[in-house]
C-alpha positions, 0 to 999 in steps of 0.5 A: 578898134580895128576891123580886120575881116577884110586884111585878115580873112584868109582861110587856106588848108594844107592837107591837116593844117589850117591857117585861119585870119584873125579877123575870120568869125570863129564859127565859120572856121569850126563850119567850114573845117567840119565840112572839109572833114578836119577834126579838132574845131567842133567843140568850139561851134557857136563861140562869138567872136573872132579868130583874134580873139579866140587867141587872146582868151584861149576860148573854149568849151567841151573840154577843147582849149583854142591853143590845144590846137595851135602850132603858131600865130603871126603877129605885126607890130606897130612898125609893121614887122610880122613876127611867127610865135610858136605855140611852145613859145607862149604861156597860155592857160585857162581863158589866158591866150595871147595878148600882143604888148605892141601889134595886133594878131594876124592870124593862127595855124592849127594841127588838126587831124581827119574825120569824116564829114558827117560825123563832124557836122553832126557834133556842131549841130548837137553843140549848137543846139545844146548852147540854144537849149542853156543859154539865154541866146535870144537876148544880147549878151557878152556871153559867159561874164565869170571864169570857172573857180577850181572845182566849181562852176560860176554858173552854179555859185551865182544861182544858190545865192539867188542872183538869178532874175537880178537887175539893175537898169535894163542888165539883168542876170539871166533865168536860163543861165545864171552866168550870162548877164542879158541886155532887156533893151537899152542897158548901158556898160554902167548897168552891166557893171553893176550887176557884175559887181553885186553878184561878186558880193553876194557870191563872195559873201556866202562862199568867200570866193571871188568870183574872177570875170572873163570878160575884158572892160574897155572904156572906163575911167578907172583901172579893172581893180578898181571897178570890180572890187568888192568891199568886206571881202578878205585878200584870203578870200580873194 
């Protein structure tokens, strides 16, 4: 794990463009960038995670993708060469950015356009109080754990099986939201595991329709496949 807040924090703005560091929070580029009356970010206030992050999902919500915003991003390999990627240069998707197959993201430029600082700041006031009012943000949480299937919503799928108030160890999905898995004290890697696995089967039991996690799984013995898979689910249902 390398934690680049120190090696990767700058944020510099030139007239409509921002380069932001990869080790930066994602909330205090959308902060700041509203307060200097720079349009584009505020949707994504109240994201957890990193600049480097939001670049290896394409985080995103209300209607704003992290790469709609991109012009191109600097990466240094293991050998300590930086090379700039251009957005065009990228096939990025629906939380699928950029994951460097040998170095580590150093930092993003963004085309944003003007606004006016009150309006800006009022819209990242207002989303940030509406992830309060949805979701269960008193407990701790990897955030949102499933991908939205086409033309659908996770969240929705996983409440009509009736998984909310599932638990297993000390994961429980949450009453609030029904696509956040919340830690009530202690839960282990293993507990949230579980509980991912039973609501895949039960969603995909009632709807043939597997649910795909957005989340990434590091330290386990075996492959993600592996893990997550869900027995009596058909690969035409997958």
């Amino acid at each position: 794990v390398l934690d680049l807040r120190d090696a990767a924090g700058q944020l510099v703005i030139r007239d409509e463009e921002e380069e932001v560091g990869a080790g930066l929070p994602l909330q205090q580029v959308v902060e700041t960038t509203a307060r200097t009356g720079l349009a584009g970010l505020e949707n994504l206030a109240g994201i957890p995670g990193t600049v480097g992050g939001a670049v290896v999902m394409n985080a995103g919500a209300f209607g704003t993708e992290f790469f709609d915003l991109v012009s191109d991003i600097d990466v240094m390999t293991s050998a300590g060469e930086v090379h700039t990627i251009r957005r065009e240069q990228l096939d990025v998707g629906y939380r699928r950015g950029y994951v460097p197959a040998d170095g580590v993201i150093l930092a993003a430029r963004l085309r944003l356009r003007q606004g006016k600082r009150e309006v800006l700041e009022k819209r990242v006031r207002e989303i940030l109080a509406r992830r309060e009012a949805k979701q269960p943000l008193e407990y701790p949480s990897c955030g949102s754990v499933f991908k939205r299937p086409p033309g659908d919503y996770a969240g929705r799928l996983i409440e009509a099986c009736g998984c909310k108030g599932l638990r297993i160890g000390n994961a429980q999905v949450s009453e609030k939201h029904a696509n956040f898995i919340i830690n009530l004290g202690g839960a282990t890697a293993e507990d949230v595991l579980a509980v991912i696995r039973e609501v895949r089967r039960r969603v995909a039991d009632r709807f043939g329709v597997l649910l795909e996690p957005e989340v990434r799984f590091v330290g386990f013995d075996q492959p993600v496949a592996a893990l997550l898979e869900v027995e009596g689910v058909g690969e035409g249902e997958k």
